[in-house]
N, CA, C and O atoms as a GROMACS GRO file, in nm:
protein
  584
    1UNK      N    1   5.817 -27.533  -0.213
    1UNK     CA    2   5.721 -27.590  -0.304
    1UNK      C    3   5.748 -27.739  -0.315
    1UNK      O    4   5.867 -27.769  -0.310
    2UNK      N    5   5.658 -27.843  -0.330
    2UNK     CA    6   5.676 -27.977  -0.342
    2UNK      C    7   5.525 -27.995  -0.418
    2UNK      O    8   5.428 -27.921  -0.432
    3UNK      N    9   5.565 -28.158  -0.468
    3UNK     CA   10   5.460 -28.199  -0.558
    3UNK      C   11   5.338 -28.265  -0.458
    3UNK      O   12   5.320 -28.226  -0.343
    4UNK      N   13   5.284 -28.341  -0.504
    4UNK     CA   14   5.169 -28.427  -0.436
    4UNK      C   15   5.257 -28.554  -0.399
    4UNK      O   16   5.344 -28.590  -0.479
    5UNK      N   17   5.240 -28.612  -0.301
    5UNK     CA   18   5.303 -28.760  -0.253
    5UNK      C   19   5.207 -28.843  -0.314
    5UNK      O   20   5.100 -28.860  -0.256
    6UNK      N   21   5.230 -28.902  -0.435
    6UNK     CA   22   5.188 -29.024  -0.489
    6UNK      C   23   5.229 -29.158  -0.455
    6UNK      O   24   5.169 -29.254  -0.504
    7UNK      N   25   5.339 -29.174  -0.365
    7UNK     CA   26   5.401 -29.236  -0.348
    7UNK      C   27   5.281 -29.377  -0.266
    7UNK      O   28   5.304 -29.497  -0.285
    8UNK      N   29   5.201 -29.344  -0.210
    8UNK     CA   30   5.119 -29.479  -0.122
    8UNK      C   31   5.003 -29.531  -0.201
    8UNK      O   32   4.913 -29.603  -0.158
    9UNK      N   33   5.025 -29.465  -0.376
    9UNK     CA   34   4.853 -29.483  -0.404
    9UNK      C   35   4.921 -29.570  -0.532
    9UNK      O   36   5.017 -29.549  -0.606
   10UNK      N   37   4.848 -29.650  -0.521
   10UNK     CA   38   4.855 -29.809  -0.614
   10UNK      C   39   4.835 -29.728  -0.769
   10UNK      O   40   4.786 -29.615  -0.777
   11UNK      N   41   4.858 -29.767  -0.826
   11UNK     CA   42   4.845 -29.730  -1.010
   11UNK      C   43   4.746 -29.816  -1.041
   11UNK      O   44   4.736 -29.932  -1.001
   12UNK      N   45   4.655 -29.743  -1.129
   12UNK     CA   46   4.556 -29.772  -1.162
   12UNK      C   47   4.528 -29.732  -1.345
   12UNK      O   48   4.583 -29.630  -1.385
   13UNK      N   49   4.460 -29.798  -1.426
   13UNK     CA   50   4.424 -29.747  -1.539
   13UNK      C   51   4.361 -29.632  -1.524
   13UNK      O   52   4.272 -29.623  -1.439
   14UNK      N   53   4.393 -29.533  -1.599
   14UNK     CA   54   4.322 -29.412  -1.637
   14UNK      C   55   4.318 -29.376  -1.741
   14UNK      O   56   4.400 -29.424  -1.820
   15UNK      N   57   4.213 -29.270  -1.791
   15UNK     CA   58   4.175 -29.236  -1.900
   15UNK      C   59   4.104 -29.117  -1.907
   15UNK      O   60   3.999 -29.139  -1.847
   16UNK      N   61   4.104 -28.981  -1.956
   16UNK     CA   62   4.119 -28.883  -1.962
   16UNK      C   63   4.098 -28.832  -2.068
   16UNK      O   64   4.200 -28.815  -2.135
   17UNK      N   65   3.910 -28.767  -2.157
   17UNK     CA   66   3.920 -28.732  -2.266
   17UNK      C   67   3.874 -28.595  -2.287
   17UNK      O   68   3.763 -28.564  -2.244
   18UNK      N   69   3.961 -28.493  -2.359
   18UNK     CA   70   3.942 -28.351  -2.341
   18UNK      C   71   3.871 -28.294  -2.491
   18UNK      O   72   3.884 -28.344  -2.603
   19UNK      N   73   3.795 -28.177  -2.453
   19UNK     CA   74   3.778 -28.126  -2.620
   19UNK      C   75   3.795 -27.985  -2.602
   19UNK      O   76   3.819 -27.932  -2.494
   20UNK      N   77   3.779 -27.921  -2.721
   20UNK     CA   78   3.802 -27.790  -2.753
   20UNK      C   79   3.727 -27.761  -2.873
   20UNK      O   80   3.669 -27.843  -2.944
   21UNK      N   81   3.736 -27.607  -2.892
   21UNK     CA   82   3.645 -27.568  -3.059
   21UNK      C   83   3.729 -27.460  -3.086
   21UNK      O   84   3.764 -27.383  -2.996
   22UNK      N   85   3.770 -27.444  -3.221
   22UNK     CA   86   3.821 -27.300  -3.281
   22UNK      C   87   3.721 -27.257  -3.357
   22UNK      O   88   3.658 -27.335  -3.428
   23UNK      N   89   3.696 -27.136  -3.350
   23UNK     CA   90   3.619 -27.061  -3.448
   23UNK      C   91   3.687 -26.991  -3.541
   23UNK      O   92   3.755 -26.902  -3.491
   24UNK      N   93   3.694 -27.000  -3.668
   24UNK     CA   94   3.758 -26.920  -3.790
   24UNK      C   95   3.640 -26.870  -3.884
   24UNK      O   96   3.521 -26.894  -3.865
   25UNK      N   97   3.688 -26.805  -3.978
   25UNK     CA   98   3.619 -26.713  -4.082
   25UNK      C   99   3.546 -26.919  -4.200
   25UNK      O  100   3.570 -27.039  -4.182
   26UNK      N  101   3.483 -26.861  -4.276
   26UNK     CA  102   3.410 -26.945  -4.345
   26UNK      C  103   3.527 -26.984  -4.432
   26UNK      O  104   3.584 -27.092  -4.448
   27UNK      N  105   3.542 -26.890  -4.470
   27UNK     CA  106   3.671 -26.931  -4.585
   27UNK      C  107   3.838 -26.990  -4.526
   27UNK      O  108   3.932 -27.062  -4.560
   28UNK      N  109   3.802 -26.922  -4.445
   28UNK     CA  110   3.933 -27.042  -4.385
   28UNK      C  111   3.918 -27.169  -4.389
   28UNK      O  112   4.008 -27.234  -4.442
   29UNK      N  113   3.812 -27.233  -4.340
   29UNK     CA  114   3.713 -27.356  -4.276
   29UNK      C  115   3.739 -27.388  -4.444
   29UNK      O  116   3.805 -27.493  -4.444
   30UNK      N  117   3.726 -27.362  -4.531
   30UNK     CA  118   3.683 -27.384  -4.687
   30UNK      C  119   3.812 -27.394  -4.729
   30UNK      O  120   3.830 -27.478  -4.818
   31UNK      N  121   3.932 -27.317  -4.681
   31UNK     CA  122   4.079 -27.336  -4.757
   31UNK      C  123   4.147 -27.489  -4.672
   31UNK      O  124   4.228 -27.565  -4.724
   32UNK      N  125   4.099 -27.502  -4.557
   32UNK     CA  126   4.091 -27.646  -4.485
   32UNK      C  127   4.110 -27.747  -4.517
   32UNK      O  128   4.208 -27.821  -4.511
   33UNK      N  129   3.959 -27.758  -4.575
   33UNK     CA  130   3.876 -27.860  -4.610
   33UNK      C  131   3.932 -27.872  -4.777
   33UNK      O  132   3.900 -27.978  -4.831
   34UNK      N  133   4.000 -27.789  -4.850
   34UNK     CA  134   4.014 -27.790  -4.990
   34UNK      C  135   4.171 -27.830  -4.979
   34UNK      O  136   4.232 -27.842  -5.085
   35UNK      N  137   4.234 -27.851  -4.866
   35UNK     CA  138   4.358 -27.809  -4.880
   35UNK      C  139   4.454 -27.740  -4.939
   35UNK      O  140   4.555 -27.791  -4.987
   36UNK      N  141   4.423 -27.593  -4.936
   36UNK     CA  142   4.507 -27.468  -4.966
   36UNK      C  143   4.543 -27.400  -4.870
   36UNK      O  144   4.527 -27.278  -4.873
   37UNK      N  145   4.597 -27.459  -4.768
   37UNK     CA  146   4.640 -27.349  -4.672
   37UNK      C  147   4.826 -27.362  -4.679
   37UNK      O  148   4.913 -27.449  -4.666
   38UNK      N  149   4.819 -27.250  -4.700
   38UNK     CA  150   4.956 -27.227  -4.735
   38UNK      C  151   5.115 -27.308  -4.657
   38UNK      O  152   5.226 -27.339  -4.702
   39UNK      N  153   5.046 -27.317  -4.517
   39UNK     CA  154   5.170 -27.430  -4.475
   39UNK      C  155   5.148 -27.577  -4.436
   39UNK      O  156   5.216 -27.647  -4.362
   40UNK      N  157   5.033 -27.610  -4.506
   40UNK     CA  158   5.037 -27.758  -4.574
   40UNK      C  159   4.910 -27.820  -4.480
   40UNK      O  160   4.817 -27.743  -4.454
   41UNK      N  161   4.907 -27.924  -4.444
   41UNK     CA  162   4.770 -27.984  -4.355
   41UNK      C  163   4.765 -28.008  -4.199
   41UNK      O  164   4.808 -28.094  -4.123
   42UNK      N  165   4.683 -27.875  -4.185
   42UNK     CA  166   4.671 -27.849  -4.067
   42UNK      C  167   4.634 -27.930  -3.957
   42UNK      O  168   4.714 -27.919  -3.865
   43UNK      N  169   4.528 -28.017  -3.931
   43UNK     CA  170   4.527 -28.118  -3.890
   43UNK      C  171   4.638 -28.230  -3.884
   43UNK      O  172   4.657 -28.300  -3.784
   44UNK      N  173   4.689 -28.237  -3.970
   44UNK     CA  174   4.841 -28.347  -3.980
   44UNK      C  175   4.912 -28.329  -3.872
   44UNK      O  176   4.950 -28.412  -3.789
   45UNK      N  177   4.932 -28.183  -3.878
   45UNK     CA  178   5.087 -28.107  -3.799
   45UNK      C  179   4.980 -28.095  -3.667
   45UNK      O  180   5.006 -28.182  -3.584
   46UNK      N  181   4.866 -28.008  -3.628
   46UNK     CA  182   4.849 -28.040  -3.530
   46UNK      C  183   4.765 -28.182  -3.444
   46UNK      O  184   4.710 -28.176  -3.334
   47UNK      N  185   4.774 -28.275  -3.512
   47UNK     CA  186   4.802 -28.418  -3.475
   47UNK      C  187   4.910 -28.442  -3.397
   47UNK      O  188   4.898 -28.491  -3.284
   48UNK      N  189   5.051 -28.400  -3.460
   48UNK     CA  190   5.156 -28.468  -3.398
   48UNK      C  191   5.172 -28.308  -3.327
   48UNK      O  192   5.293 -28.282  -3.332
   49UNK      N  193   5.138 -28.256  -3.297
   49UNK     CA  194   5.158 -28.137  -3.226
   49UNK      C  195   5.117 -28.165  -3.091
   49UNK      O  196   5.185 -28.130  -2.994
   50UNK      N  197   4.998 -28.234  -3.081
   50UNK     CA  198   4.942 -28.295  -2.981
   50UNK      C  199   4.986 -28.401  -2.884
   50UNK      O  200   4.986 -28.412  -2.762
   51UNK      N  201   5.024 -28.479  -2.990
   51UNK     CA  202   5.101 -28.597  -2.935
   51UNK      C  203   5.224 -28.546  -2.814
   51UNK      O  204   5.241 -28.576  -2.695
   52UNK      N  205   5.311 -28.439  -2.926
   52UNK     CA  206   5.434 -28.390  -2.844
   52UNK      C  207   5.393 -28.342  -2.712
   52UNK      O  208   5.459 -28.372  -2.613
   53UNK      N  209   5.270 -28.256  -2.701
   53UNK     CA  210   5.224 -28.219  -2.624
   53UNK      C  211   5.214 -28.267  -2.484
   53UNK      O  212   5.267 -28.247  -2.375
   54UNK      N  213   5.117 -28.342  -2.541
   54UNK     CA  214   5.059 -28.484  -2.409
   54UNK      C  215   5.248 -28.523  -2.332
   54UNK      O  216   5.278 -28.532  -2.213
   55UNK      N  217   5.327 -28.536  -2.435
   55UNK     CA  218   5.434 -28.610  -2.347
   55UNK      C  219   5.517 -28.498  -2.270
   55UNK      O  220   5.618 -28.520  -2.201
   56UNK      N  221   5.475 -28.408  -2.286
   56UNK     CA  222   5.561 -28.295  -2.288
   56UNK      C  223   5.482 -28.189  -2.154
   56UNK      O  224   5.516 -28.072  -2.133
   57UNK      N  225   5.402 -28.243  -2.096
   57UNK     CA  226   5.298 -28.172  -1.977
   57UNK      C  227   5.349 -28.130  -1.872
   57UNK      O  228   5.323 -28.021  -1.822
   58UNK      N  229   5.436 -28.224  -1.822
   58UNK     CA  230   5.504 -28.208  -1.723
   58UNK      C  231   5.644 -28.073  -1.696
   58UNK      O  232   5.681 -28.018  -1.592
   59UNK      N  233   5.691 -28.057  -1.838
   59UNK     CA  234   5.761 -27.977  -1.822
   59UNK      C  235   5.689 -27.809  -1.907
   59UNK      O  236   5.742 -27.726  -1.980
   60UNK      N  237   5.588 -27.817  -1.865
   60UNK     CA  238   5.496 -27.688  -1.904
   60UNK      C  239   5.398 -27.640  -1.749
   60UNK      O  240   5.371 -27.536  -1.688
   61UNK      N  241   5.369 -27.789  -1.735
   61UNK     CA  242   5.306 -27.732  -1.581
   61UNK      C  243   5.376 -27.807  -1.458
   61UNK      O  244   5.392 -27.928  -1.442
   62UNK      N  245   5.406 -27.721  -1.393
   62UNK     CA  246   5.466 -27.779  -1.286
   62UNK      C  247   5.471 -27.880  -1.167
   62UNK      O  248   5.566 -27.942  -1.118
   63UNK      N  249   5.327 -27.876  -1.135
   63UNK     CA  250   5.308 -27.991  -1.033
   63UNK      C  251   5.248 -28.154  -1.122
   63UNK      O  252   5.219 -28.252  -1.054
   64UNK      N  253   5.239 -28.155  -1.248
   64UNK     CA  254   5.204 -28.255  -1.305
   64UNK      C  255   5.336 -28.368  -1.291
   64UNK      O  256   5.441 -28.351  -1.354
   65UNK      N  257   5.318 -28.460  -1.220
   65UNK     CA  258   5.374 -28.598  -1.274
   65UNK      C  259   5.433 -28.647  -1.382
   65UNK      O  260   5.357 -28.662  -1.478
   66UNK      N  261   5.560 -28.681  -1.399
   66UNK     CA  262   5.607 -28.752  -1.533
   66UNK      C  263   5.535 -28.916  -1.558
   66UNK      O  264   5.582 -29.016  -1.504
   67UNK      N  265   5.417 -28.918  -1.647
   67UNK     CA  266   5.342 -29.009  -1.690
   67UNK      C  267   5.412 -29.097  -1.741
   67UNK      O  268   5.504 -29.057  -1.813
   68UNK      N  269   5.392 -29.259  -1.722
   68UNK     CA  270   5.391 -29.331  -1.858
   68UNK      C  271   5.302 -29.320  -1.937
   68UNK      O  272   5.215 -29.405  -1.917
   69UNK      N  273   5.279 -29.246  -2.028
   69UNK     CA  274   5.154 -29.260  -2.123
   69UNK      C  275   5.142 -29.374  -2.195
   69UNK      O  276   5.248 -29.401  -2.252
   70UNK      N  277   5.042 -29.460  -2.217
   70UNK     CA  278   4.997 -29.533  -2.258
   70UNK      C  279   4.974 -29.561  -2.428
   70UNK      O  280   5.018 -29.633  -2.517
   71UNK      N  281   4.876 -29.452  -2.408
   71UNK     CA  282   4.836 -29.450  -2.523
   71UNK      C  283   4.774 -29.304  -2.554
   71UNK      O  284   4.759 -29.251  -2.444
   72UNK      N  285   4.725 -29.204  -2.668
   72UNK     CA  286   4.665 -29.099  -2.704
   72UNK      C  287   4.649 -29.097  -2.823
   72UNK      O  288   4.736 -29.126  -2.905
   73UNK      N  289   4.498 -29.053  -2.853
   73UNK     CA  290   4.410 -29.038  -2.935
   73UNK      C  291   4.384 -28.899  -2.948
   73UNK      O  292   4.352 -28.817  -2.862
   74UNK      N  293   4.412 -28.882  -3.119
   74UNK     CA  294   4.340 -28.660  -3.127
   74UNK      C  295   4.310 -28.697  -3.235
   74UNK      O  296   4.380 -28.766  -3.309
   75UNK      N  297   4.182 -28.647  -3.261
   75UNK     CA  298   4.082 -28.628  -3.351
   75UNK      C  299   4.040 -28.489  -3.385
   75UNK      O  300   3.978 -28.421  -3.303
   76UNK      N  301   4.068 -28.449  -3.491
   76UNK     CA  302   4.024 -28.290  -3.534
   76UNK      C  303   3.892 -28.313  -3.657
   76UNK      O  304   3.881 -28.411  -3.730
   77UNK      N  305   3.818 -28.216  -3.654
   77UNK     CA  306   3.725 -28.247  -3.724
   77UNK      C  307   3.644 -28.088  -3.755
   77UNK      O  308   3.650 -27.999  -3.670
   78UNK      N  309   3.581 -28.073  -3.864
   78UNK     CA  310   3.505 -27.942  -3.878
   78UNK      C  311   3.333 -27.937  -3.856
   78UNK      O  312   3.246 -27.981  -3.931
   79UNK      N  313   3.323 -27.878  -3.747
   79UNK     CA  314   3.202 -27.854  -3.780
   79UNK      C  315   3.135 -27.706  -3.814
   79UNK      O  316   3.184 -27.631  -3.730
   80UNK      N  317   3.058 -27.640  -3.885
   80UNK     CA  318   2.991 -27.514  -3.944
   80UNK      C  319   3.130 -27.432  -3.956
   80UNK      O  320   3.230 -27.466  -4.018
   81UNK      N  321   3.112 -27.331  -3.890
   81UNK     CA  322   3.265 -27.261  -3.891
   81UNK      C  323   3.377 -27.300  -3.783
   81UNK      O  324   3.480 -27.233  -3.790
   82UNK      N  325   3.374 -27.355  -3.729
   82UNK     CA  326   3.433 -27.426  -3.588
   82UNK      C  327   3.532 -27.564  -3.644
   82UNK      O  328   3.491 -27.657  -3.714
   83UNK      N  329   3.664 -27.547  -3.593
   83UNK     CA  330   3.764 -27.696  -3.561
   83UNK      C  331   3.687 -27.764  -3.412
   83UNK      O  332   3.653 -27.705  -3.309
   84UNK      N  333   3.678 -27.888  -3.444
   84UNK     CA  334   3.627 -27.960  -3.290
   84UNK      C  335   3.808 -28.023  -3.280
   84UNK      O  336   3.892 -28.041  -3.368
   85UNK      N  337   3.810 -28.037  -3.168
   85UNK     CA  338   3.933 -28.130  -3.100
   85UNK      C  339   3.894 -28.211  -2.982
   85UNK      O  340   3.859 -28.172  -2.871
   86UNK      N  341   3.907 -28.346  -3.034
   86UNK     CA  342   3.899 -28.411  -2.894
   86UNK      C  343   4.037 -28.484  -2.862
   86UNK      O  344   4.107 -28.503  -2.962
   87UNK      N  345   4.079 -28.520  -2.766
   87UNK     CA  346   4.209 -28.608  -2.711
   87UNK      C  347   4.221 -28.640  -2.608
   87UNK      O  348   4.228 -28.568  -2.509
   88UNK      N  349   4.229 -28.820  -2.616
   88UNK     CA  350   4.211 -28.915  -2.561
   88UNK      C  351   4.354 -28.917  -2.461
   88UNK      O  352   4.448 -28.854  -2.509
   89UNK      N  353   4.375 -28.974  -2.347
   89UNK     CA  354   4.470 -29.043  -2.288
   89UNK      C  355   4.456 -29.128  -2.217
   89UNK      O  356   4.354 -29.164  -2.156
   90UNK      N  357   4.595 -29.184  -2.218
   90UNK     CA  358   4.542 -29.320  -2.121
   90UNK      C  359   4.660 -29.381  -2.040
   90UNK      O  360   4.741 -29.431  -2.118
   91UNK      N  361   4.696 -29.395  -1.915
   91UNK     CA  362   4.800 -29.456  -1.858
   91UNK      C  363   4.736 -29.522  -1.767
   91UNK      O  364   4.615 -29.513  -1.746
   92UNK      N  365   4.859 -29.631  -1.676
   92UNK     CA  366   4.850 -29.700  -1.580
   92UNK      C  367   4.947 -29.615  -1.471
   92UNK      O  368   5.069 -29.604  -1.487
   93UNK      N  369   4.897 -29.577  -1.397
   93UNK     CA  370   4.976 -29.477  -1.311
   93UNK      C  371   4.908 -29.451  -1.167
   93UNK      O  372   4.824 -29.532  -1.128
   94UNK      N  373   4.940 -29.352  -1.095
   94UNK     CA  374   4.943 -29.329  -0.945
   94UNK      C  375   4.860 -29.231  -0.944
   94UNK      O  376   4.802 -29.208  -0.838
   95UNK      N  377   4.830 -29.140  -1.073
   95UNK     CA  378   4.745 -29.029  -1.073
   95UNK      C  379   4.699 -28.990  -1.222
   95UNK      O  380   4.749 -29.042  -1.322
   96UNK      N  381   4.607 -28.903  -1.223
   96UNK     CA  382   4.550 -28.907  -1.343
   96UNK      C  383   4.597 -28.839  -1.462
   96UNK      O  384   4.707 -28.784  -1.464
   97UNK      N  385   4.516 -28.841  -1.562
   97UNK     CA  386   4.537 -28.744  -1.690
   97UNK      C  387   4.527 -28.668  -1.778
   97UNK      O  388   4.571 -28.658  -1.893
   98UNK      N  389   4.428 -28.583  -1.677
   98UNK     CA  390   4.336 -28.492  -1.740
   98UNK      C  391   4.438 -28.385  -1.819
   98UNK      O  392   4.439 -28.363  -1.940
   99UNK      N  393   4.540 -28.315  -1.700
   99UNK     CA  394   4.587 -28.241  -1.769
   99UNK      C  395   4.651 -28.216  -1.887
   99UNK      O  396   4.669 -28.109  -1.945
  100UNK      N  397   4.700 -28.383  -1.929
  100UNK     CA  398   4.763 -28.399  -2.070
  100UNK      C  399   4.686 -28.394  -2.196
  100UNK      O  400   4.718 -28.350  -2.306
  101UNK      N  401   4.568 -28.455  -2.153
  101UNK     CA  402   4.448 -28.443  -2.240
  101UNK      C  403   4.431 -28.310  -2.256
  101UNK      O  404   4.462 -28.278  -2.371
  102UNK      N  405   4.383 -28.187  -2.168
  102UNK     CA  406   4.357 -28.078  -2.192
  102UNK      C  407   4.496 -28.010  -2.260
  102UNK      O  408   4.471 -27.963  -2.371
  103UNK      N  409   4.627 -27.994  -2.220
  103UNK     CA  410   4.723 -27.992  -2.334
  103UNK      C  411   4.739 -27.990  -2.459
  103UNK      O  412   4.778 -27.903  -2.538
  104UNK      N  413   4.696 -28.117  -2.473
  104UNK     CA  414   4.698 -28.203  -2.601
  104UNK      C  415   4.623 -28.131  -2.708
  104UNK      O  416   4.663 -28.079  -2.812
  105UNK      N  417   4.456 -28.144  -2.635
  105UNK     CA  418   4.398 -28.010  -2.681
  105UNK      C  419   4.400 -27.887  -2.722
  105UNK      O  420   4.368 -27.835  -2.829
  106UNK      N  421   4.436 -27.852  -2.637
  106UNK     CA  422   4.511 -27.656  -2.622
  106UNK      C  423   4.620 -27.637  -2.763
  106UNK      O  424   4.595 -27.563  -2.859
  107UNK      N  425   4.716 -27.704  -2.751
  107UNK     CA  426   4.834 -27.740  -2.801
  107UNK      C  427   4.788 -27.784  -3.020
  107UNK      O  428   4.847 -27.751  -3.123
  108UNK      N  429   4.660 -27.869  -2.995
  108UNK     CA  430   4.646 -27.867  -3.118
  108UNK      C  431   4.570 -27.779  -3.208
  108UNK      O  432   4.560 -27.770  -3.330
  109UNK      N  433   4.533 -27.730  -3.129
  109UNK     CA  434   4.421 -27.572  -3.160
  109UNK      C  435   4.508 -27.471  -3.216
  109UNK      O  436   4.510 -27.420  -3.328
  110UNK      N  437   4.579 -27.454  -3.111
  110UNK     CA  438   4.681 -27.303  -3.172
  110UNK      C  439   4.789 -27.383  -3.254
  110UNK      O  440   4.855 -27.295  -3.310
  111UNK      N  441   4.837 -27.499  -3.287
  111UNK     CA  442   4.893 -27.519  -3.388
  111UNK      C  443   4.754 -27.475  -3.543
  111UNK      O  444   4.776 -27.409  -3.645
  112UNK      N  445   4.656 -27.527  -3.508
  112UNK     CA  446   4.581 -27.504  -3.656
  112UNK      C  447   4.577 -27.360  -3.638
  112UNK      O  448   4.620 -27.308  -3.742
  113UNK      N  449   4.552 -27.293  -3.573
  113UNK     CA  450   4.545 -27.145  -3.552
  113UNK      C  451   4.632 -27.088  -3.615
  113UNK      O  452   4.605 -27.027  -3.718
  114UNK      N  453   4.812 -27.100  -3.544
  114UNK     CA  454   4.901 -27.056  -3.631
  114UNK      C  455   4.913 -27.070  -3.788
  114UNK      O  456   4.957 -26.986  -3.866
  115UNK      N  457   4.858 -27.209  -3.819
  115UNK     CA  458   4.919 -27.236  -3.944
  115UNK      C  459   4.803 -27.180  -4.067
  115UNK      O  460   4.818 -27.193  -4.189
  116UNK      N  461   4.692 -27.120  -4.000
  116UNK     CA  462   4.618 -27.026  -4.084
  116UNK      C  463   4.591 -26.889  -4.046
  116UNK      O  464   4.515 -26.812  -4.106
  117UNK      N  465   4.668 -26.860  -3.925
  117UNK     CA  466   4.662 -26.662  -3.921
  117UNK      C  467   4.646 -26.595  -4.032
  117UNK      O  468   4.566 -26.502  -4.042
  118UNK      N  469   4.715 -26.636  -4.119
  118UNK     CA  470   4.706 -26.550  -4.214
  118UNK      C  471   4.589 -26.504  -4.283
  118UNK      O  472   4.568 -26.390  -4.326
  119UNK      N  473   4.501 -26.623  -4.289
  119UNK     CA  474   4.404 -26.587  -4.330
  119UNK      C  475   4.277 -26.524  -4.216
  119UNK      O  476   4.182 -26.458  -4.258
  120UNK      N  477   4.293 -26.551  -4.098
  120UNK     CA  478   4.224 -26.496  -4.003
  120UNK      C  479   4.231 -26.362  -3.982
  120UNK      O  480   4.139 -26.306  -3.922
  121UNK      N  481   4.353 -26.286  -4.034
  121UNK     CA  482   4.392 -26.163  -3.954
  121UNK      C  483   4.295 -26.098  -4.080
  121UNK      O  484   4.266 -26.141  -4.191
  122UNK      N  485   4.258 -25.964  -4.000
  122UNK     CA  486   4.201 -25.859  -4.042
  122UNK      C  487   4.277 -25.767  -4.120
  122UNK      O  488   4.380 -25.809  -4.173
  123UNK      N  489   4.241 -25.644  -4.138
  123UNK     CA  490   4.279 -25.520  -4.233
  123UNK      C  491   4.381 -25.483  -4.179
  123UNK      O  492   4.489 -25.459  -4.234
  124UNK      N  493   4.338 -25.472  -4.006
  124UNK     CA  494   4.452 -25.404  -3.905
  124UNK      C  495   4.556 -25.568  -3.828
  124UNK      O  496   4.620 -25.574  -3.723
  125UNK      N  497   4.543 -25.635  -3.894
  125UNK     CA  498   4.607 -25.763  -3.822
  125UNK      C  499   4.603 -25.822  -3.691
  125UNK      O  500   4.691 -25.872  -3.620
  126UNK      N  501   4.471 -25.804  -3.673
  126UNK     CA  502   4.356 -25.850  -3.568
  126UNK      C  503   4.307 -25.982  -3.623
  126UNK      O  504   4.291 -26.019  -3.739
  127UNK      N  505   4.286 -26.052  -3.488
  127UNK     CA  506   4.182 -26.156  -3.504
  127UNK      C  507   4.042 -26.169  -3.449
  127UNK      O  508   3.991 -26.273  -3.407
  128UNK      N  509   3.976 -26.026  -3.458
  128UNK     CA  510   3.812 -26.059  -3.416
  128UNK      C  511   3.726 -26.134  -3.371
  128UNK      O  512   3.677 -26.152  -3.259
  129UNK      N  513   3.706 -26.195  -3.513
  129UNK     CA  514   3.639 -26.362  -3.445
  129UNK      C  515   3.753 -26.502  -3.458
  129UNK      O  516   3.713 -26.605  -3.512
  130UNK      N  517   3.838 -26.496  -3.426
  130UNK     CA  518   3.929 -26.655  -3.393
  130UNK      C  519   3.925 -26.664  -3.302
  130UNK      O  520   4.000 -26.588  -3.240
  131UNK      N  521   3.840 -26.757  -3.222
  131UNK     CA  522   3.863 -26.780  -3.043
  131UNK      C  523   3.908 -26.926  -3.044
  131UNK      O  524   3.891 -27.005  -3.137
  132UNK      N  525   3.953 -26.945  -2.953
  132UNK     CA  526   3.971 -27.090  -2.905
  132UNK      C  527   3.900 -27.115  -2.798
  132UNK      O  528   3.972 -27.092  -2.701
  133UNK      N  529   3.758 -27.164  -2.750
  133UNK     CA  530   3.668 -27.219  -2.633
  133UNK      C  531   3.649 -27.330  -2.612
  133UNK      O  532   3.691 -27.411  -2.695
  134UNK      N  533   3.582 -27.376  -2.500
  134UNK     CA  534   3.535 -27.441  -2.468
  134UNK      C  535   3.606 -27.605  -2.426
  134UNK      O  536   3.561 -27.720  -2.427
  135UNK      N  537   3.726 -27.547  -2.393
  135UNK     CA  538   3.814 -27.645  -2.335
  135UNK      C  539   3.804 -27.687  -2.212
  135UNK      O  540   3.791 -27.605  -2.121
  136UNK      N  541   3.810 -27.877  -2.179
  136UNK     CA  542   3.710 -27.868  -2.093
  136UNK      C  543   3.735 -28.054  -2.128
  136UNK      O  544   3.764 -28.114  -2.231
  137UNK      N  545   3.704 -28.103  -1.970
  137UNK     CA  546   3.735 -28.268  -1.965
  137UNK      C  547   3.625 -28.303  -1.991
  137UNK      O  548   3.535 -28.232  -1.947
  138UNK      N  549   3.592 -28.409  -2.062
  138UNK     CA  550   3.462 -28.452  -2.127
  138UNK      C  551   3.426 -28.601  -2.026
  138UNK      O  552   3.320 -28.646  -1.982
  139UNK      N  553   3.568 -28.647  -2.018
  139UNK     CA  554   3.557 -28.827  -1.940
  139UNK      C  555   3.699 -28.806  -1.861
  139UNK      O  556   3.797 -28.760  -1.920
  140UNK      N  557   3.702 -28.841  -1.736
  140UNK     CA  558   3.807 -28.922  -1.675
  140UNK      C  559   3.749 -29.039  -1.607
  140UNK      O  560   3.653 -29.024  -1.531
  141UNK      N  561   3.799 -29.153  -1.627
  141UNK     CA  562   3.837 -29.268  -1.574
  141UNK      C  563   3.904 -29.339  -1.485
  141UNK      O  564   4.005 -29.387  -1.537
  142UNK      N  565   3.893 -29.367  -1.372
  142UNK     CA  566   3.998 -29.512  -1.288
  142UNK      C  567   3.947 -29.638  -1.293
  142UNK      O  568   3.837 -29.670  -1.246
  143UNK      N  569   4.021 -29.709  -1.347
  143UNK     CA  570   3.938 -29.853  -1.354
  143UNK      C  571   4.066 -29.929  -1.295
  143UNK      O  572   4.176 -29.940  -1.348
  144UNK      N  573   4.016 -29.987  -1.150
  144UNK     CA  574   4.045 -30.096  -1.067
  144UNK      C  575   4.275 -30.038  -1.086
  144UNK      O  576   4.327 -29.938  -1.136
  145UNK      N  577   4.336 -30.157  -1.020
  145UNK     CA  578   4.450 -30.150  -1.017
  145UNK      C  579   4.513 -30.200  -1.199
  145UNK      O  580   4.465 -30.275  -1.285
  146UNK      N  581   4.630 -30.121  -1.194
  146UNK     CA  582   4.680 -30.160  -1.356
  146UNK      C  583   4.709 -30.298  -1.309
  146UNK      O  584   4.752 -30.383  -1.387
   0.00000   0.00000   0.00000
């Protein structure tokens, strides 16, 4: 097994922006937004959940590149019954960054997920309707040499 030879390709700015959606019960979405969820603000923690994430890609998937990351952006937000997640990345590098972005993503979802199971789970301690979809690169970027 070996990685990709990056080795002849010039570094270039990149930029890499991913999203995702959770679906939860109404009242979850409502203990959220009120801040009562029992292990504190969900968005906060999976903010920096994300962050860790993005830096942390390489040793989750295997053929990914150890990045300089630049910079990253995560934005959580509610819409109807649904968490939106978007997350930004950005390096000067030899190859791109989608996958950290989609990470980043992934990574901040099931942190809000975990930190309200409780209220998601059912009678039988099922989660019915909690999905996590629609994960998925929205923008990648190369612009000229870094």
């Amino acid at each position: 097994m070996k990685t990709v030879d990056i080795s002849e390709k010039a570094p270039s700015r990149r930029t890499a922006v991913a999203e995702g959606r959770l679906s939860l019960k109404e009242e979850t979405v409502n203990a959220i937004r009120e801040g009562k969820v029992r292990k504190g603000d969900p968005f906060k923690v999976a903010e920096s959940a994300a962050l860790l994430a993005v830096k942390k890609t390489p040793e989750l998937i295997p053929h990914c590149h150890n990045l300089p990351i630049a910079s990253i952006s995560v934005e959580l937000s509610i819409k109807d019954a649904e968490v939106l997640c978007t997350c930004a990345v950005k390096a000067n590098y030899s190859t791109g960054v989608e996958m950290e972005a989609l990470v980043g993503v992934s990574v901040a979802l099931l942190t809000v997920w975990d930190m309200v199971k409780y209220l998601e789970k059912n009678q039988d301690g099922q989660y019915p309707g909690t999905a996590i979809t629609g994960i998925r690169v929205l923008t990648k970027l190369k612009e000229g040499n870094a």
